[in-house]
mmJSON file of the N, C-alpha and C atoms, coordinates in Angstrom:
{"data_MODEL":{"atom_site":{
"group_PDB":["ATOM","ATOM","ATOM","ATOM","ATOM","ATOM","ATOM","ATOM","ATOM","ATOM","ATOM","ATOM","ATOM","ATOM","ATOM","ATOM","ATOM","ATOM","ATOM","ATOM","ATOM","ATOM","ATOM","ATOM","ATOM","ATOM","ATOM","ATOM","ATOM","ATOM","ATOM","ATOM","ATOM","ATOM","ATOM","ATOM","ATOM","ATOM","ATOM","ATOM","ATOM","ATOM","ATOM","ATOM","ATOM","ATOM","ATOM","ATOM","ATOM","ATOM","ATOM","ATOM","ATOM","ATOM","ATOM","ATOM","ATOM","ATOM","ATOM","ATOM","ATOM","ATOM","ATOM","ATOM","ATOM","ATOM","ATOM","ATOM","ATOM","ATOM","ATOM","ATOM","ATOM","ATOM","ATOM","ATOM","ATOM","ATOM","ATOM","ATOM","ATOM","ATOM","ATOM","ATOM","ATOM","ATOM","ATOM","ATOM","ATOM","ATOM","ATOM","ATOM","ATOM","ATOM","ATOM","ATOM","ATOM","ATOM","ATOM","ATOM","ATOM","ATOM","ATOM","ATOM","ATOM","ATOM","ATOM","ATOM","ATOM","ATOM","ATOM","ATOM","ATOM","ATOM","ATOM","ATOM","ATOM","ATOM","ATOM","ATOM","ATOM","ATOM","ATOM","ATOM","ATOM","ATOM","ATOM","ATOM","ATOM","ATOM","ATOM","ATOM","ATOM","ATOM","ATOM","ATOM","ATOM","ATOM","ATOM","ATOM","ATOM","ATOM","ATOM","ATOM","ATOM","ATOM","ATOM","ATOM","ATOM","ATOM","ATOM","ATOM","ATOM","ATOM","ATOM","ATOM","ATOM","ATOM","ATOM","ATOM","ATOM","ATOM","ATOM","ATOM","ATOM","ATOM","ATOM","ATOM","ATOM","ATOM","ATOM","ATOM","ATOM","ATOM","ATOM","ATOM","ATOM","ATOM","ATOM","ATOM","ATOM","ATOM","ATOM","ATOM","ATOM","ATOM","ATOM","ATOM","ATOM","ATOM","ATOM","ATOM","ATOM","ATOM","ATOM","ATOM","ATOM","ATOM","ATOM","ATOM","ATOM","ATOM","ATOM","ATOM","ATOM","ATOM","ATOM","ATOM","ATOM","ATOM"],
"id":[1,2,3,4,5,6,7,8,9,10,11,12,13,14,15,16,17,18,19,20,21,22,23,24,25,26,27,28,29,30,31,32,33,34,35,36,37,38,39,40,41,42,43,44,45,46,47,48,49,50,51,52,53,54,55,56,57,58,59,60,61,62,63,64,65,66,67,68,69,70,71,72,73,74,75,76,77,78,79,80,81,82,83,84,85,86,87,88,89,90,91,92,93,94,95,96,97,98,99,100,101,102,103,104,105,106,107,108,109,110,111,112,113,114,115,116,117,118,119,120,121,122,123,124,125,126,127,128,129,130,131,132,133,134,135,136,137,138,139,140,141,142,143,144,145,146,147,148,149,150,151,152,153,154,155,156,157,158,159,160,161,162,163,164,165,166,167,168,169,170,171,172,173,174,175,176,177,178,179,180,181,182,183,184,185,186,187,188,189,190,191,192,193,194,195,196,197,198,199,200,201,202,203,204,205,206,207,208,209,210],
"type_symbol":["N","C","C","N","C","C","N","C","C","N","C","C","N","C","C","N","C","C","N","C","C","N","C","C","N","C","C","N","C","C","N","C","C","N","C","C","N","C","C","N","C","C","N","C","C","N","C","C","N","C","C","N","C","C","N","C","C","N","C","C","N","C","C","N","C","C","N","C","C","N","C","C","N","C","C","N","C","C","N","C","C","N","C","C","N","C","C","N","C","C","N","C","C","N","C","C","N","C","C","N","C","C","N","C","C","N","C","C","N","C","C","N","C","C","N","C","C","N","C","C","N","C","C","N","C","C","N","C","C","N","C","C","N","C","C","N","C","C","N","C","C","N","C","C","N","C","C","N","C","C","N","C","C","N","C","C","N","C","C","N","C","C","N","C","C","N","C","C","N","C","C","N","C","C","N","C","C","N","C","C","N","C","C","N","C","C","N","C","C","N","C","C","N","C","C","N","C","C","N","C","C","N","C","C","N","C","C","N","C","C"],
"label_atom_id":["N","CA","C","N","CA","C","N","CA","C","N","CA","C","N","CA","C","N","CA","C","N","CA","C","N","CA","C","N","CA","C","N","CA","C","N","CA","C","N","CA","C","N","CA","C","N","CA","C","N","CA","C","N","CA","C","N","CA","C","N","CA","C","N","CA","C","N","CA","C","N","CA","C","N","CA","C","N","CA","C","N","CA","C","N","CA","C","N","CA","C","N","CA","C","N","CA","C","N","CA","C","N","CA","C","N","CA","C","N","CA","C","N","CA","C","N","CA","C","N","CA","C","N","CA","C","N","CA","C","N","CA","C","N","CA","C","N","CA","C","N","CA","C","N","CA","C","N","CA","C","N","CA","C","N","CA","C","N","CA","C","N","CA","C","N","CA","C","N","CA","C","N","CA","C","N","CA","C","N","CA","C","N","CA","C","N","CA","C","N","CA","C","N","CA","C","N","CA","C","N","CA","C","N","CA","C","N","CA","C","N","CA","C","N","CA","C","N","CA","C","N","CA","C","N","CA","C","N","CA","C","N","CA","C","N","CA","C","N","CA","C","N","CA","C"],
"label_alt_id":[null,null,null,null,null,null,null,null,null,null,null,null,null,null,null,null,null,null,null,null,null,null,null,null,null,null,null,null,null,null,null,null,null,null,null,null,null,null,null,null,null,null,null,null,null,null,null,null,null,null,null,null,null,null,null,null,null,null,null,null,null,null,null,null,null,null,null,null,null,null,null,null,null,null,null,null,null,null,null,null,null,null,null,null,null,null,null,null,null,null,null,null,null,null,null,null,null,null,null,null,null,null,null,null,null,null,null,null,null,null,null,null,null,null,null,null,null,null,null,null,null,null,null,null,null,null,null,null,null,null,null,null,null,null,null,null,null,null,null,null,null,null,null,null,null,null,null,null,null,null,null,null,null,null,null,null,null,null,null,null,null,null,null,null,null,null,null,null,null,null,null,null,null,null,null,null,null,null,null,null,null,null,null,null,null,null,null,null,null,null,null,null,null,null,null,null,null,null,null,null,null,null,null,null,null,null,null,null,null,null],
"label_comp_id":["UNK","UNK","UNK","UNK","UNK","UNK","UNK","UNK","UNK","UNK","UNK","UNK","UNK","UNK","UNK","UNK","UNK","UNK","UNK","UNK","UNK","UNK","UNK","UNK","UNK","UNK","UNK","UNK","UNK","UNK","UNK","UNK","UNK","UNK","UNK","UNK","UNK","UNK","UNK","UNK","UNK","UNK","UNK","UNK","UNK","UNK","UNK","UNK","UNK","UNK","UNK","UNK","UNK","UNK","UNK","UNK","UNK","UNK","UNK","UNK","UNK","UNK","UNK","UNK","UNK","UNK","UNK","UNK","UNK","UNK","UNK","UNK","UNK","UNK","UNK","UNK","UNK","UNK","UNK","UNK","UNK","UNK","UNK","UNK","UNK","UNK","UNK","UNK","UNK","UNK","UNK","UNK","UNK","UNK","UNK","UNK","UNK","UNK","UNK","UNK","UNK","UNK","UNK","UNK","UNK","UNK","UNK","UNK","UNK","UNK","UNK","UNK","UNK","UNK","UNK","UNK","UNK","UNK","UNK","UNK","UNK","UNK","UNK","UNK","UNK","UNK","UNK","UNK","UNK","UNK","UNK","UNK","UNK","UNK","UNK","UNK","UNK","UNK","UNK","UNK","UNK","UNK","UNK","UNK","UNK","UNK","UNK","UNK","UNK","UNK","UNK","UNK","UNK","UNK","UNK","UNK","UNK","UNK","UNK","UNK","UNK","UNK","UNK","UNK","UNK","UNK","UNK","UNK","UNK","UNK","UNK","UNK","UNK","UNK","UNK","UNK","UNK","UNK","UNK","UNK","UNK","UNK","UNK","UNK","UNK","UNK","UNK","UNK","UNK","UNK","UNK","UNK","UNK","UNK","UNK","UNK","UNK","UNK","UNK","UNK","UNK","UNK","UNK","UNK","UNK","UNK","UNK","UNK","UNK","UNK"],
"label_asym_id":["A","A","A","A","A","A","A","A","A","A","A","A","A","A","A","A","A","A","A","A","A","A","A","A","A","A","A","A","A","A","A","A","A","A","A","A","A","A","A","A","A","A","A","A","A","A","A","A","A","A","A","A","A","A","A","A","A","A","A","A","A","A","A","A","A","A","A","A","A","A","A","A","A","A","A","A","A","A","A","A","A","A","A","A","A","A","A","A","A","A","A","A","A","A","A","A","A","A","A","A","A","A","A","A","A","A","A","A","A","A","A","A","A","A","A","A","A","A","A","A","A","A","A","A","A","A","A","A","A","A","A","A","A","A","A","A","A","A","A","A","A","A","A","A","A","A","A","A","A","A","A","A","A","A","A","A","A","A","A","A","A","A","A","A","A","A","A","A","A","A","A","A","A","A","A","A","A","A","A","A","A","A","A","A","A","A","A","A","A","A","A","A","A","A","A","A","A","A","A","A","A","A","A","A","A","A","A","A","A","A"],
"label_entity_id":["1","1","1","1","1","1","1","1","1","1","1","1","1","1","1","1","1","1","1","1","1","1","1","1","1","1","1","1","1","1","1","1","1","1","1","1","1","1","1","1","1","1","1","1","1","1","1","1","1","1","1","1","1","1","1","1","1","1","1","1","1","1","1","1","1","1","1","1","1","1","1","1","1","1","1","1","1","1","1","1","1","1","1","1","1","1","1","1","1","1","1","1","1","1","1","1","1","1","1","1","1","1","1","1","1","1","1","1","1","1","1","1","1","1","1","1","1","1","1","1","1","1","1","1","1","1","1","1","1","1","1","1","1","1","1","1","1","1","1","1","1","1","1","1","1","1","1","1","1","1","1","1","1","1","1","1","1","1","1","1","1","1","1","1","1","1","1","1","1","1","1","1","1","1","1","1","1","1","1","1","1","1","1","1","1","1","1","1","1","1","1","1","1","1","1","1","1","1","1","1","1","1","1","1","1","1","1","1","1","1"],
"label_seq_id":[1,1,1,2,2,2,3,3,3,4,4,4,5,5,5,6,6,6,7,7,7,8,8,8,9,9,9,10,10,10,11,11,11,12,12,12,13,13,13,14,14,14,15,15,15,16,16,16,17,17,17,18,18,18,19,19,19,20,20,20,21,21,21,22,22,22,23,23,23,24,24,24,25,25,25,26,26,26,27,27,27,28,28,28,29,29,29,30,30,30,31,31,31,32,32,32,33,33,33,34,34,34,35,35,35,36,36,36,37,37,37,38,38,38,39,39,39,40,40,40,41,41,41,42,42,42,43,43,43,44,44,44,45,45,45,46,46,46,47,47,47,48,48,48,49,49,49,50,50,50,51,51,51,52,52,52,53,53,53,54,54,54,55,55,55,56,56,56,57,57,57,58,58,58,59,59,59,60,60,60,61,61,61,62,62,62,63,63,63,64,64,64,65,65,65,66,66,66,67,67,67,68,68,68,69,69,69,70,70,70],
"pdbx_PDB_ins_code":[null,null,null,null,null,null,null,null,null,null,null,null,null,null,null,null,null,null,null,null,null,null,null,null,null,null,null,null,null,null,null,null,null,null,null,null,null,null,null,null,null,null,null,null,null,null,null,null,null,null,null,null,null,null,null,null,null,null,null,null,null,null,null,null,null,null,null,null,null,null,null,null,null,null,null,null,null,null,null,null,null,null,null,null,null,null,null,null,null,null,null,null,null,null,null,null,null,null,null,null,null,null,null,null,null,null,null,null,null,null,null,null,null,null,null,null,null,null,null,null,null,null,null,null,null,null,null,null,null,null,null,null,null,null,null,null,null,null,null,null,null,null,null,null,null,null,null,null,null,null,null,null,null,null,null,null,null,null,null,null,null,null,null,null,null,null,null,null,null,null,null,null,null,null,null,null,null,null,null,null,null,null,null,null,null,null,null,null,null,null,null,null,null,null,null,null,null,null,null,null,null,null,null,null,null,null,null,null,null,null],
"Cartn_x":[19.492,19.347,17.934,17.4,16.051,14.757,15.286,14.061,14.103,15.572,15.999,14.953,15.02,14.23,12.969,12.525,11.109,10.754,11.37,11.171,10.896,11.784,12.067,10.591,10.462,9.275,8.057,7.595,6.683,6.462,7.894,7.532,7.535,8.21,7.824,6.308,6.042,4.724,3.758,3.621,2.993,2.68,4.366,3.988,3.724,3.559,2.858,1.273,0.835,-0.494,-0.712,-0.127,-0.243,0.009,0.557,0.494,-0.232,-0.557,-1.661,-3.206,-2.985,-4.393,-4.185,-3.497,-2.921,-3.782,-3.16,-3.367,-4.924,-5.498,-7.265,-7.901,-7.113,-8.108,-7.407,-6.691,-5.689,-6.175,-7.387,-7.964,-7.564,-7.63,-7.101,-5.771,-5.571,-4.347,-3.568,-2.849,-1.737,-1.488,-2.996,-2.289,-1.708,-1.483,-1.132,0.5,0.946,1.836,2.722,2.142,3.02,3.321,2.549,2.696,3.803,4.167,4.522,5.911,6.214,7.626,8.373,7.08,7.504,7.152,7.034,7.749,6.592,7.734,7.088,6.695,6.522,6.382,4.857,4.53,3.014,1.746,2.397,1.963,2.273,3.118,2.722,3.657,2.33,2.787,3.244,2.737,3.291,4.961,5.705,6.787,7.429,7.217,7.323,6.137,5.269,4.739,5.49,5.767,6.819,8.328,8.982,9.634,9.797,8.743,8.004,7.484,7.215,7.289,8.085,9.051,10.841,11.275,11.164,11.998,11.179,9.842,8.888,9.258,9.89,10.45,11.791,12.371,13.701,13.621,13.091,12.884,12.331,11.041,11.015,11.883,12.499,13.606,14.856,14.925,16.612,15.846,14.159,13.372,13.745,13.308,13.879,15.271,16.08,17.231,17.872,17.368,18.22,17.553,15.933,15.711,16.729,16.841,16.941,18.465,19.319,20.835,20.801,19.412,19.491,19.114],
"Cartn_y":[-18.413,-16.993,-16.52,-16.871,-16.32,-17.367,-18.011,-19.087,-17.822,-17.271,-16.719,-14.816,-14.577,-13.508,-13.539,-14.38,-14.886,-15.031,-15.561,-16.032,-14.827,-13.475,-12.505,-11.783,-11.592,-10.972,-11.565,-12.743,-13.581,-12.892,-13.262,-12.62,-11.151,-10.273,-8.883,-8.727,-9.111,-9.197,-9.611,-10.971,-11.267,-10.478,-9.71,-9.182,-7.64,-7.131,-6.187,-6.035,-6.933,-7.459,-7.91,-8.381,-8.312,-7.039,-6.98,-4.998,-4.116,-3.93,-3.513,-3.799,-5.465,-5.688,-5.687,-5.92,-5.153,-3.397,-2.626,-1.171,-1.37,-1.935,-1.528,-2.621,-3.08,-3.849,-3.944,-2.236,-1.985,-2.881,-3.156,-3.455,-4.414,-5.223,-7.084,-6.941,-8.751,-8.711,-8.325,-9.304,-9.295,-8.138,-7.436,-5.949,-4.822,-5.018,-4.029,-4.33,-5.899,-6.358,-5.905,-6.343,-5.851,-4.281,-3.839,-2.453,-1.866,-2.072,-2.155,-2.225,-3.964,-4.172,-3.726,-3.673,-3.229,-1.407,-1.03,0.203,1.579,2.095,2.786,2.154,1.095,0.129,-0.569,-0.529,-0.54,0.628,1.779,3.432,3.006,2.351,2.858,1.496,0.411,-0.712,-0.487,0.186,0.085,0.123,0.336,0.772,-0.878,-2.119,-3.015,-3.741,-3.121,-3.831,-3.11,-1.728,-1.255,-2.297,-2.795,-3.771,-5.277,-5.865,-6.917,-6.822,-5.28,-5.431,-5.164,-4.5,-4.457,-5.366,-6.319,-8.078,-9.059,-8.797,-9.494,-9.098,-8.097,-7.309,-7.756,-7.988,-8.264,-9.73,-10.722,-11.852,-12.204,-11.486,-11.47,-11.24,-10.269,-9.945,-11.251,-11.545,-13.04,-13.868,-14.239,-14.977,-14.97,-13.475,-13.298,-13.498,-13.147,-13.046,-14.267,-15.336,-16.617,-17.348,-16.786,-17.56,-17.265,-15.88,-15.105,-16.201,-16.471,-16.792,-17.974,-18.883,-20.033,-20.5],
"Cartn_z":[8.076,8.324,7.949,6.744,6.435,7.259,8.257,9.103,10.46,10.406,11.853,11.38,10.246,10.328,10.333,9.808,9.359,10.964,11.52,13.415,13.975,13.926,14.338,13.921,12.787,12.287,13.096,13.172,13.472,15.467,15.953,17.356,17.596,16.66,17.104,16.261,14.986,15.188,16.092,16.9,18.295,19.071,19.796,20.831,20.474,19.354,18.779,19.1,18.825,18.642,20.25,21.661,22.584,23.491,22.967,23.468,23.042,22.021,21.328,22.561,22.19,23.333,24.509,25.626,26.361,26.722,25.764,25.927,25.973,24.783,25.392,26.44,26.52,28.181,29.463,29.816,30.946,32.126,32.189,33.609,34.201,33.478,33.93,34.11,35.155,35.899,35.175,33.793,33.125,32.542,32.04,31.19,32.404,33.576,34.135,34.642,34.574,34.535,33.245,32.279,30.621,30.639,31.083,30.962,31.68,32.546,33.36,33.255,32.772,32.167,30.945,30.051,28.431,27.941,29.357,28.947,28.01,27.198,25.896,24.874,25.015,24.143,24.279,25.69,25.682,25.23,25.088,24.549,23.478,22.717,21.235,20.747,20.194,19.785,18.696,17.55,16.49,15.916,16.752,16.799,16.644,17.448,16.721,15.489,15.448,13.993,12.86,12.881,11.928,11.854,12.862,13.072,12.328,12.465,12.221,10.604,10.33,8.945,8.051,8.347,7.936,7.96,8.888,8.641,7.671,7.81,6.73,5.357,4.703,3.838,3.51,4.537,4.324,4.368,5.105,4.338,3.018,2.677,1.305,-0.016,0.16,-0.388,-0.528,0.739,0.508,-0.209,0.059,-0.637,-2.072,-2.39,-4.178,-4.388,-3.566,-4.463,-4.393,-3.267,-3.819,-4.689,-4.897,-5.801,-7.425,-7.496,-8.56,-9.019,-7.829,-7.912,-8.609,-8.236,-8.626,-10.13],
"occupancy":[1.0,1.0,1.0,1.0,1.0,1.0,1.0,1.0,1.0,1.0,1.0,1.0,1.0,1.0,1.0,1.0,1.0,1.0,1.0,1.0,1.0,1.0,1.0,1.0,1.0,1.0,1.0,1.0,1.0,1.0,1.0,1.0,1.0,1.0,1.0,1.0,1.0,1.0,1.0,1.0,1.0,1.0,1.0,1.0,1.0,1.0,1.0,1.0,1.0,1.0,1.0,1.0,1.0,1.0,1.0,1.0,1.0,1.0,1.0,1.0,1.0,1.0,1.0,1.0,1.0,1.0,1.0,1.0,1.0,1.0,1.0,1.0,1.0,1.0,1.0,1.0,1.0,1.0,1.0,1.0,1.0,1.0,1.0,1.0,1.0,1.0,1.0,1.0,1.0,1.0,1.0,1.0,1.0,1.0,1.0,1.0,1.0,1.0,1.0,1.0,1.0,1.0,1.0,1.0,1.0,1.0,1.0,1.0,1.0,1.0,1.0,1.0,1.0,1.0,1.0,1.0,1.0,1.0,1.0,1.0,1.0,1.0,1.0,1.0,1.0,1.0,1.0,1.0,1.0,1.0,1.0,1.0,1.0,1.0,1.0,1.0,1.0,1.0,1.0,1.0,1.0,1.0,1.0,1.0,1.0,1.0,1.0,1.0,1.0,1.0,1.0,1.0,1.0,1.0,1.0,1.0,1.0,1.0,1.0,1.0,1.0,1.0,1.0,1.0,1.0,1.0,1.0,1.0,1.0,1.0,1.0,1.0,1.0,1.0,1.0,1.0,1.0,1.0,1.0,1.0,1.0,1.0,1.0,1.0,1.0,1.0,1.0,1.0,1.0,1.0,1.0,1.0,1.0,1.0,1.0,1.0,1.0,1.0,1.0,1.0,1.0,1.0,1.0,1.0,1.0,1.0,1.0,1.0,1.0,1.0],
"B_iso_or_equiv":[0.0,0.0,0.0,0.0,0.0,0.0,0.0,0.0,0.0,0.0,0.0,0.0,0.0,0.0,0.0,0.0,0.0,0.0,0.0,0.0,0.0,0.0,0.0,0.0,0.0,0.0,0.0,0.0,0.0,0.0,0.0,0.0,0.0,0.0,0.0,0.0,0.0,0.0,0.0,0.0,0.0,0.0,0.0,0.0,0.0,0.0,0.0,0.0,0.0,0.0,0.0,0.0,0.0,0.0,0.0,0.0,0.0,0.0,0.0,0.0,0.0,0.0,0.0,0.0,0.0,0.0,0.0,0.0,0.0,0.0,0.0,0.0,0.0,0.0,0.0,0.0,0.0,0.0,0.0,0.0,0.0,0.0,0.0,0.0,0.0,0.0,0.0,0.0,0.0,0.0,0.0,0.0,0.0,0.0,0.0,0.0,0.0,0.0,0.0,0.0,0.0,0.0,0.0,0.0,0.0,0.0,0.0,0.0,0.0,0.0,0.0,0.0,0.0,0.0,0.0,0.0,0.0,0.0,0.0,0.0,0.0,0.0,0.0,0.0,0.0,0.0,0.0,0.0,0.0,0.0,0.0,0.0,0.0,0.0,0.0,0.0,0.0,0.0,0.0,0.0,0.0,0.0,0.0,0.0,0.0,0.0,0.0,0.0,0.0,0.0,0.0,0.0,0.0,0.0,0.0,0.0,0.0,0.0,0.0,0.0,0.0,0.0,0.0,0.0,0.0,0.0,0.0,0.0,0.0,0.0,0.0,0.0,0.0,0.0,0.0,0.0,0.0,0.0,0.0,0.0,0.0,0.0,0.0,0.0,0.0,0.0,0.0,0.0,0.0,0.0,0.0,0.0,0.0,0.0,0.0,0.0,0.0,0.0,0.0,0.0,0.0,0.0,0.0,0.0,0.0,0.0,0.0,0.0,0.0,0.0],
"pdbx_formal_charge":[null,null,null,null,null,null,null,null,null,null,null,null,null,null,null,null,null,null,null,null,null,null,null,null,null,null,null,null,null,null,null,null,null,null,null,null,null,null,null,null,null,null,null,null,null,null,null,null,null,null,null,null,null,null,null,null,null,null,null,null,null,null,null,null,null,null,null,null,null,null,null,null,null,null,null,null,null,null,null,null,null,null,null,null,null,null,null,null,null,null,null,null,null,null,null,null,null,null,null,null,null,null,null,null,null,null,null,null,null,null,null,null,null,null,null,null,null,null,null,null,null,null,null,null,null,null,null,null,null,null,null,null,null,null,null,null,null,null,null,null,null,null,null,null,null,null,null,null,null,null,null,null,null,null,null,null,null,null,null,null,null,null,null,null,null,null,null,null,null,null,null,null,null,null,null,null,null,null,null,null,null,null,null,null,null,null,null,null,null,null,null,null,null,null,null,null,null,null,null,null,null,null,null,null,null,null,null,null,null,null],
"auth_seq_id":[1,1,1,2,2,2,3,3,3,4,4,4,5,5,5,6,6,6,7,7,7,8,8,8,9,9,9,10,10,10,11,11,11,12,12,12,13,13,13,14,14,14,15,15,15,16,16,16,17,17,17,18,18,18,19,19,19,20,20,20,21,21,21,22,22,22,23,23,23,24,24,24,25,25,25,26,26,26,27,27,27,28,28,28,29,29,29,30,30,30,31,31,31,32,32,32,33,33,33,34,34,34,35,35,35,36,36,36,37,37,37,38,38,38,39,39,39,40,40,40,41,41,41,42,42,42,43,43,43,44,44,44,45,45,45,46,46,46,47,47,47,48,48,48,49,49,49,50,50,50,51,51,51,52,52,52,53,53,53,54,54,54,55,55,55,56,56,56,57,57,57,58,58,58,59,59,59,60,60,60,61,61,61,62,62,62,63,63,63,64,64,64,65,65,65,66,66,66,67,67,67,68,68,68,69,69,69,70,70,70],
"auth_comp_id":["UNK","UNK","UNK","UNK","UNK","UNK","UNK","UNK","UNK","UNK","UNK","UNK","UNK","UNK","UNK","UNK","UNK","UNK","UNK","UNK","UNK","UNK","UNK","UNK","UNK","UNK","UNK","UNK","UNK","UNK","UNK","UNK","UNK","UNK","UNK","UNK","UNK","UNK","UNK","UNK","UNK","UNK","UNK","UNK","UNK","UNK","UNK","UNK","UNK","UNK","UNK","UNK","UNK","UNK","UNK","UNK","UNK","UNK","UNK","UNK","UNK","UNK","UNK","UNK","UNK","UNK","UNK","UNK","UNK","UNK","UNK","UNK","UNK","UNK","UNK","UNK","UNK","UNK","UNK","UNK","UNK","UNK","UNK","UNK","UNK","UNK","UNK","UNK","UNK","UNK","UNK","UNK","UNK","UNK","UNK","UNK","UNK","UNK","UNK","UNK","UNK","UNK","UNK","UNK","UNK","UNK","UNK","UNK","UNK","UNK","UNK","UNK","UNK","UNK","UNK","UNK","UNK","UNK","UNK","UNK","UNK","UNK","UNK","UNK","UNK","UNK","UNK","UNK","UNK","UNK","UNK","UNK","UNK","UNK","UNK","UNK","UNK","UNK","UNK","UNK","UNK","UNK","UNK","UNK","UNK","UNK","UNK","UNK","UNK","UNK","UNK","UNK","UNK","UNK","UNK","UNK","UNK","UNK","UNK","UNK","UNK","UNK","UNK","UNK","UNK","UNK","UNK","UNK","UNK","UNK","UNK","UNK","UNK","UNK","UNK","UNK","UNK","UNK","UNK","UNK","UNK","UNK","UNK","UNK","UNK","UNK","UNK","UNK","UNK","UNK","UNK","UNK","UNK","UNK","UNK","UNK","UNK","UNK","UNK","UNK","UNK","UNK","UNK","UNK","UNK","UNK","UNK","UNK","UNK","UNK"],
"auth_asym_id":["A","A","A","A","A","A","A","A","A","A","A","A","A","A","A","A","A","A","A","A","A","A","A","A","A","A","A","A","A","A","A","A","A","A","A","A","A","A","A","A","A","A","A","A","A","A","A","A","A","A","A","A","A","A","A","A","A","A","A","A","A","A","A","A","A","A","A","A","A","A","A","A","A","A","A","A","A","A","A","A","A","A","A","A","A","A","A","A","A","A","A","A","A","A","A","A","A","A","A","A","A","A","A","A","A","A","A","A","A","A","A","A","A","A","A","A","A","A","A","A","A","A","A","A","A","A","A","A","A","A","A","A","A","A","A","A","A","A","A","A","A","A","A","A","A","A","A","A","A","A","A","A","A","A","A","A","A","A","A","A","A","A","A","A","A","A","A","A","A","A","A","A","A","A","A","A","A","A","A","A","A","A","A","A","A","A","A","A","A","A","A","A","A","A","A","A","A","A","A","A","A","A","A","A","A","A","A","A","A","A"],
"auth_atom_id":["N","CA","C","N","CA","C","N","CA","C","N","CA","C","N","CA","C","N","CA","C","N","CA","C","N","CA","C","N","CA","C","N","CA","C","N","CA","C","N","CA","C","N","CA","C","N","CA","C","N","CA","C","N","CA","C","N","CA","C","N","CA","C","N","CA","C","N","CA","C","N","CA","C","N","CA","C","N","CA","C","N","CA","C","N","CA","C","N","CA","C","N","CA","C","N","CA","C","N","CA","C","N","CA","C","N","CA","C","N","CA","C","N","CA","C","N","CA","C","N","CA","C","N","CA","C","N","CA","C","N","CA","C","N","CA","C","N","CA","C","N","CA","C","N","CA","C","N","CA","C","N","CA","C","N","CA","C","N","CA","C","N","CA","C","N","CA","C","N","CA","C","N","CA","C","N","CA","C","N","CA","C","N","CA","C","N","CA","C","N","CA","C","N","CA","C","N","CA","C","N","CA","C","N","CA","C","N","CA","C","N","CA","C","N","CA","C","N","CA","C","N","CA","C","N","CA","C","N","CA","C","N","CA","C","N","CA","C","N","CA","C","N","CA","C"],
"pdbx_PDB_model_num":[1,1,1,1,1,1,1,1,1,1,1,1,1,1,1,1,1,1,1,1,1,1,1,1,1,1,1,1,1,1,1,1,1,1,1,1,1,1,1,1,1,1,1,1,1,1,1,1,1,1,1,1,1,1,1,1,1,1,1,1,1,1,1,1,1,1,1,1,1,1,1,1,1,1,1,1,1,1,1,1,1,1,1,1,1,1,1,1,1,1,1,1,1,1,1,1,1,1,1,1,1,1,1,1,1,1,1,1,1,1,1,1,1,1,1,1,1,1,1,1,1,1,1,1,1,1,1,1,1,1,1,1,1,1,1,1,1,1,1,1,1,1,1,1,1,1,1,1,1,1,1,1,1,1,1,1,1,1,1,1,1,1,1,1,1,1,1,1,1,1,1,1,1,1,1,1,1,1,1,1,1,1,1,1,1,1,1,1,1,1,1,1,1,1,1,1,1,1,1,1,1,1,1,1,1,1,1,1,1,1]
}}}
Protein backbone atom coordinates (compact mmCIF):
# COMPACT_ATOMS: atom_id res chain seq x y z
CA UNK A 1 0.00 0.00 0.00
CA UNK A 2 2.66 2.66 0.86
CA UNK A 3 4.76 1.60 -2.78
CA UNK A 4 0.96 2.13 -4.27
CA UNK A 5 0.90 5.81 -2.78
CA UNK A 6 4.31 6.71 -3.12
CA UNK A 7 3.47 5.60 -7.10
CA UNK A 8 0.40 7.76 -6.99
CA UNK A 9 2.25 10.79 -5.66
CA UNK A 10 5.23 10.30 -8.07
CA UNK A 11 2.64 10.35 -11.24
CA UNK A 12 0.31 13.11 -10.19
CA UNK A 13 3.43 14.87 -9.43
CA UNK A 14 4.76 14.18 -13.26
CA UNK A 15 1.89 15.09 -14.91
CA UNK A 16 1.68 18.22 -12.77
CA UNK A 17 4.90 19.31 -13.93
CA UNK A 18 3.79 18.31 -17.69
CA UNK A 19 0.98 20.41 -17.64
CA UNK A 20 2.43 23.01 -16.03
CA UNK A 21 4.95 22.91 -19.17
CA UNK A 22 2.48 22.28 -21.42
CA UNK A 23 0.60 25.70 -20.39
CA UNK A 24 3.82 27.86 -21.17
CA UNK A 25 4.78 26.44 -24.48
CA UNK A 26 0.93 26.27 -25.94
CA UNK A 27 2.47 26.42 -29.41
CA UNK A 28 3.87 23.02 -30.14
CA UNK A 29 2.13 19.95 -31.43
CA UNK A 30 1.61 18.00 -28.15
CA UNK A 31 0.73 21.05 -25.87
CA UNK A 32 -2.31 21.71 -27.88
CA UNK A 33 -3.21 18.02 -27.78
CA UNK A 34 -2.94 17.86 -23.67
CA UNK A 35 -4.84 20.71 -23.43
CA UNK A 36 -7.20 19.70 -25.03
CA UNK A 37 -7.81 16.25 -23.35
CA UNK A 38 -6.92 17.23 -19.73
CA UNK A 39 -9.31 19.75 -19.47
CA UNK A 40 -9.25 22.31 -16.33
CA UNK A 41 -6.54 20.75 -15.44
CA UNK A 42 -4.28 22.24 -18.05
CA UNK A 43 -5.45 26.06 -16.55
CA UNK A 44 -4.45 25.28 -13.34
CA UNK A 45 -1.86 22.51 -12.67
CA UNK A 46 -1.50 22.97 -9.29
CA UNK A 47 -4.53 21.33 -8.35
CA UNK A 48 -2.65 18.03 -8.85
CA UNK A 49 0.68 19.12 -7.27
CA UNK A 50 -1.59 19.94 -4.21
CA UNK A 51 -2.54 16.17 -4.88
CA UNK A 52 0.80 14.75 -5.21
CA UNK A 53 1.63 16.51 -2.09
CA UNK A 54 -1.14 15.11 0.14
CA UNK A 55 -0.09 11.53 -0.86
CA UNK A 56 3.68 12.43 -0.32
CA UNK A 57 2.32 13.30 3.28
CA UNK A 58 0.37 10.52 3.65
CA UNK A 59 3.07 8.21 2.69
CA UNK A 60 5.29 9.81 5.01
CA UNK A 61 3.14 9.47 7.68
CA UNK A 62 2.48 5.14 7.19
CA UNK A 63 6.37 5.68 6.87
CA UNK A 64 6.31 6.84 10.64
CA UNK A 65 3.85 4.97 12.00
CA UNK A 66 5.01 1.53 11.02
CA UNK A 67 8.10 2.44 11.90
CA UNK A 68 6.76 3.72 15.32
CA UNK A 69 4.72 -0.04 15.61
CA UNK A 70 7.86 -1.72 15.22
Amino acid sequence: MKSFILFLALVCGGVSFLLYTDNQFVSGNWAGQICRSAGALCHNPQLLAFAAAGLLALWLLMIFVSAIRD
